[in-house]
C-alpha positions in Angstrom: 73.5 93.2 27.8 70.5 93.1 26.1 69.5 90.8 23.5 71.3 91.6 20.0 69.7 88.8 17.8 67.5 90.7 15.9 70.1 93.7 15.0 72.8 93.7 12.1 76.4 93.5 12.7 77.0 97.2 12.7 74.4 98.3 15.4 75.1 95.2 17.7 78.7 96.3 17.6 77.5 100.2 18.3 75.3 98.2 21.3 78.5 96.3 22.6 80.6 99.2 22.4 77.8 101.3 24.4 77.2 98.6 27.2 81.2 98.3 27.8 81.0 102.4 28.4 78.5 102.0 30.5 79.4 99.1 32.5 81.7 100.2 35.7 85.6 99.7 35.7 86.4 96.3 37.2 88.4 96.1 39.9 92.4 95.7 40.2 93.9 92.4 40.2 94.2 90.8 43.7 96.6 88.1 42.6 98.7 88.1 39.0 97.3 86.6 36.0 97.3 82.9 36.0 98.6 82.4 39.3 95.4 80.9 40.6 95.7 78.1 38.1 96.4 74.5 38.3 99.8 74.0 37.7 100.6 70.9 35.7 103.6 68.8 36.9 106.2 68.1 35.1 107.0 64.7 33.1 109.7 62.3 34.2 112.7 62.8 32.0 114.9 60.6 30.2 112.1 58.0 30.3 109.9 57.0 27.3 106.3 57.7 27.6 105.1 54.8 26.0 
């Protein structure tokens, strides 16, 4: 996208709103959403944490 600084609000959104129409479709997802995240073990229960 181009460089927007120098335009108001209303023509960079007009500019944002042209790029994304332009811009080609991306691709379907290979894998679901947030399945390639680091998954975050769970805490020991029962147990203070301090």
């Amino acid at each position: 996208m181009a460089n927007t600084k120098a335009l108001n609000r209303e023509d960079r959104k007009q500019a944002k709103r042209t790029a994304r129409k332009k811009a080609a479709p991306k691709a379907k997802r290979t894998a679901p959403r947030g399945s390639l995240k680091r998954k975050v073990k769970k805490m020991a229960r029962g147990t203070a944490k301090r």
